[in-house]
C-alpha positions, 0 to 999 in steps of 0.5 A, spaced: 345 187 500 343 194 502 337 194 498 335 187 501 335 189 507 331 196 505 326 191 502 325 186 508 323 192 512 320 196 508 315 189 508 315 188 516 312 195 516 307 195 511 305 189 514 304 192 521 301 199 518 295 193 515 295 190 522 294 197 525 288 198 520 285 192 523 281 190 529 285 186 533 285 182 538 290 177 542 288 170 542 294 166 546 301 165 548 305 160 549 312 160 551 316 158 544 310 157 540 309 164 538 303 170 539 297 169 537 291 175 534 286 174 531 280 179 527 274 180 529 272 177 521 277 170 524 284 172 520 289 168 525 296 172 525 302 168 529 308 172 531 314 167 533 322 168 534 327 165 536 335 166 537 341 161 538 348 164 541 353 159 539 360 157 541 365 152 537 372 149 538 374 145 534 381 142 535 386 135 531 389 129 533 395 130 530 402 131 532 403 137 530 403 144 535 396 147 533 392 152 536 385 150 537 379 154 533 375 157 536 368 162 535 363 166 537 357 167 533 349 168 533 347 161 529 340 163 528 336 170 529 329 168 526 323 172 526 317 169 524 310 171 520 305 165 520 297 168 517 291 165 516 286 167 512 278 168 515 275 162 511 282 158 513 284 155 506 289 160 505 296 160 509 301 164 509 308 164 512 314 170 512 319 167 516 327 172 516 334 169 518 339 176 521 344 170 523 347 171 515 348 163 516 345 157 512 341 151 517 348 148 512 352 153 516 354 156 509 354 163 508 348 167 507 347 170 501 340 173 504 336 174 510 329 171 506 328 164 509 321 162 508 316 167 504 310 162 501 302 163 501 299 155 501 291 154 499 287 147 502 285 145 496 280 140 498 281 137 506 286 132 504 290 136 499 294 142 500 299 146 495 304 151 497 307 157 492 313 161 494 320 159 498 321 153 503 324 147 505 323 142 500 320 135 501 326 132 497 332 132 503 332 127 507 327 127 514 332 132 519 331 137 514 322 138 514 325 139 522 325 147 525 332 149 528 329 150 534 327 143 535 333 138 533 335 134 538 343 136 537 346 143 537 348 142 530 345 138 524 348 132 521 354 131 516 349 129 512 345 134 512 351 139 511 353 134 504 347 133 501 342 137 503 339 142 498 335 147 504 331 151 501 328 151 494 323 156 490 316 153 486 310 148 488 309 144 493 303 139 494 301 135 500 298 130 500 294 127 507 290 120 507 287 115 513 288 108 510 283 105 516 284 105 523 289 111 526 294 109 520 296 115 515 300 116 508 302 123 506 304 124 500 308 130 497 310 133 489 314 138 488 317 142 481 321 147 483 326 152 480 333 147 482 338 151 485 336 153 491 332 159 493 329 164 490 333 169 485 334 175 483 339 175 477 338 170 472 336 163 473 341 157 470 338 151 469 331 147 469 328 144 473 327 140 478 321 134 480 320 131 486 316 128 491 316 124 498 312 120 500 311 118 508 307 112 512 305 113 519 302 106 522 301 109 529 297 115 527 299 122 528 305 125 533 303 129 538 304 136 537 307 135 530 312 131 534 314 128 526 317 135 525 321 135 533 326 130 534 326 130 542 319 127 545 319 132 549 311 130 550 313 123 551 308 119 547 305 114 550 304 109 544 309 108 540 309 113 534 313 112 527 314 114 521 317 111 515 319 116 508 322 115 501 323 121 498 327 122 490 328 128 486 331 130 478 333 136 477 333 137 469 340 142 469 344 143 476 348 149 475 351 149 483 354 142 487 348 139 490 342 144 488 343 150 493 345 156 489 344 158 482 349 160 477 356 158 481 358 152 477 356 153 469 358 149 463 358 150 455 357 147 449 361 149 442 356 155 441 357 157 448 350 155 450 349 153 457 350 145 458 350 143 465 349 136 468 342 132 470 343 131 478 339 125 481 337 124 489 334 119 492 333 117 501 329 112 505 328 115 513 324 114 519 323 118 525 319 114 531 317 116 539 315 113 546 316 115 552 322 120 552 325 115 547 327 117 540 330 114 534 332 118 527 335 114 521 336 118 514 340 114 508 342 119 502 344 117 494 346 121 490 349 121 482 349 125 475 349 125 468 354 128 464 352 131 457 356 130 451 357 136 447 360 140 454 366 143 451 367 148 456 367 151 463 365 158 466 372 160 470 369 165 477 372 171 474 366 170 467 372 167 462 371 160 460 377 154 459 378 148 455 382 145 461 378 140 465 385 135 467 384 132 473 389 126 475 393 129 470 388 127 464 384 131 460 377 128 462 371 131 461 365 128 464 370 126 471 372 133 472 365 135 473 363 130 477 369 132 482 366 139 482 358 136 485 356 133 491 356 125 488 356 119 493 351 116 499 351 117 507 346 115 512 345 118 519 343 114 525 341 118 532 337 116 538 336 120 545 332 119 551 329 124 554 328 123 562 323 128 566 327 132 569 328 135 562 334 133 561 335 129 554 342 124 553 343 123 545 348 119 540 348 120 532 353 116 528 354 118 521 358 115 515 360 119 508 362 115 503 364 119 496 364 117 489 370 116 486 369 123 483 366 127 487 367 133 491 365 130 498 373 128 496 375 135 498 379 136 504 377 142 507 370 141 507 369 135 506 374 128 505 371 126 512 368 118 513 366 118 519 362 123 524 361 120 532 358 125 536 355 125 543 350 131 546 347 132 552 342 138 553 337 141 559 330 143 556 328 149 560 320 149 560 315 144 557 316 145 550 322 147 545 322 154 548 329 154 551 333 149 552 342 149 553 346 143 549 352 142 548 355 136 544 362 132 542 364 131 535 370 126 534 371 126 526 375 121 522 380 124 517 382 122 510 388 127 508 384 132 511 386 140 512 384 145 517 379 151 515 385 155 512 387 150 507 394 147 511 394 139 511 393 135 518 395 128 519 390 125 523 383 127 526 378 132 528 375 134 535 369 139 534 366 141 541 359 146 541 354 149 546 348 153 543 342 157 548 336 156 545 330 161 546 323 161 543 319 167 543 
């Protein structure tokens, strides 16, 4: 991790000694947008961050005498490194996350969050290489942390999402007459999440998205904002379908590489085809917003699978669940299989005070790991939000939200079983620079 560090800081600042070589001028700055410089041969270099100070309680509904969970935290700390190139076709992006948390609220294993150079191949094509969100989750996650019309990202999100994915990304852009507008997006990507420094397990992974927009473009890129804090004056809406195969899946969802491995008889890798697929629409008018996702999710098992890589590297034979030896079952309880859909609406008045509502439902596989009571076993997420948007854009705001959630045998976050349900209170300061 040291030498990780080591390495980022050695780029940063490599970075700005080439800068300093430059003739550099400011063009711009906007509060939450980022400082903008531009070279006297028209390299554009925007320099962006943003903080996000958090606190949580989380408390249950159950008779038993427990003391409620708290913590503070910075959920977010990013510093962000956007460039373009003087004939403006190719773009770059170095964007870094200190906070050592994941836009899932996983542990990070890495501060490095985007890291990709994109090219205009033609005025409607696109291709990006490097590391980046992946066009294959569901809509919240194309959205910045920045941006979101709720202190947290959904359960669905949480579950299902892959976050950040490793390879080529293609974006398609056309008019169809008139202001409507289809975008389209291929990916291949390495398949467990982002870049890695070790070995990477398993194949690959195809996708793609494609997004219909029959009003024509969001104002300000508000397609990948979820509050209207500009307010759109017509109606604007886009509907989307994305779908992914991932050809050999060593982890739960497709986020770490090398955490779950399995062999066959001559101790090869063997591991399971992993399947996603979703519908979700975004649409805007007048301080008015609404965003609905539905996810899918399934695997297949192969056969010659004999045995499993233990945590401390020694494999077994065992794969017992319900008491019974079950091959292709036991590997299905240990991924993320089933389906959720997430429903959300806001209304942002002029005062700059936005009231939000979300409703979302998971509903696990028979054999799934959505069944686990300690992070998941959860059916049912109802939360209500209100937040204060400080300025006329996304630069700092305060929100604070309510999460009423209904268990199913559930645990607490030490393991220990609650009979009943869950609270969970969240209040977040957001600054943009």
């Amino acid at each position: 991790m040291k030498l990780i560090k080591i390495f980022y800081a050695s780029i940063f600042f490599l970075f700005f000694l080439y800068l300093k070589a430059q003739k550099i001028q400011m063009d711009s700055y906007q509060f939450g947008e980022g400082l903008t410089f531009h070279t006297e041969d028209g390299k554009e270099l925007t320099i962006s961050a943003s903080i996000q100070p958090y606190f949580e309680t989380k408390h249950y509904t159950s008779e038993q005498s427990l003391d409620a969970q708290n913590r503070f935290r910075m959920r977010r700390a990013s510093l962000c490194l956007d460039g373009v190139s003087s004939n403006k076709k190719f773009k770059y992006r170095l964007q870094i996350d200190l906070s050592g948390s994941t836009e899932a609220d996983d542990d990070a294993e890495d501060y490095l969050s985007d890291a990709y150079i994109s090219y205009d191949a033609t005025k409607n094509i696109n291709v990006t290489f490097g590391q980046r969100s992946t066009y294959t989750d569901s809509r919240e996650l194309l959205i910045s942390s920045d941006a979101l019309q709720l202190v947290e990202r959904s359960a669905l999100t949480s579950a299902f999402a892959s976050i950040k994915e490793f390879g080529i990304f293609t974006q398609g852009d056309f008019r169809l007459g008139g202001e409507k507008r289809l975008k389209t997006y291929l990916t291949i990507t390495n398949g467990d999440g982002g870049n890695v420094f070790t070995k990477d397990h398993g194949g690959l992974k195809f996708g793609g998205r494609i997004d219909f927009l029959p009003f024509g473009l969001f104002t300000n890129k508000g397609q990948f904002r979820e509050a209207d804090i500009m307010r759109e004056r017509t109606p604007k809406l886009v509907i989307g379908a994305n779908y992914s195969y991932n050809d050999g899946m060593s982890s739960r969802r497709g986020r770490q590489s090398g955490t779950i491995l399995y062999l066959d008889e001559n101790n090869n890798e063997s591991l399971p085809d992993f399947t996603k697929y979703g519908i979700d629409f975004l649409f805007k008018y007048k301080g008015f917003s609404a965003l609905g996702e539905y996810v899918k999710t399934f695997a297949s098992i192969p056969s010659d699978i004999t045995q499993r890589v233990r945590n401390d590297g020694t494999t077994s034979t065992s794969f017992e669940i319900d008491g019974v030896q079950n091959i292709e079952n036991y590997i299905k309880s240990k991924m993320i299989l089933g389906s959720g859909y997430n429903f959300q609406l806001g209304y942002l008045f002029k005062n700059r005070i936005s009231v939000d509502g979300r409703y979302t439902h998971i509903d696990p596989d028979k054999y799934s790991f959505l069944t686990n009571a300690t992070f998941y076993n959860r059916s049912n997420y109802y939360t209500i939000g209100i937040s204060k948007y400080l300025a006329r854009n996304y630069g700092a705001k305060i929100q604070t939200s309510l999460t009423y959630i209904d268990g199913n045998g559930i645990n607490d976050v030490k393991g220990n079983p609650i009979d009943g349900n869950e609270w969970i209170g969240r209040i977040m300061l957001t600054l943009s620079f």
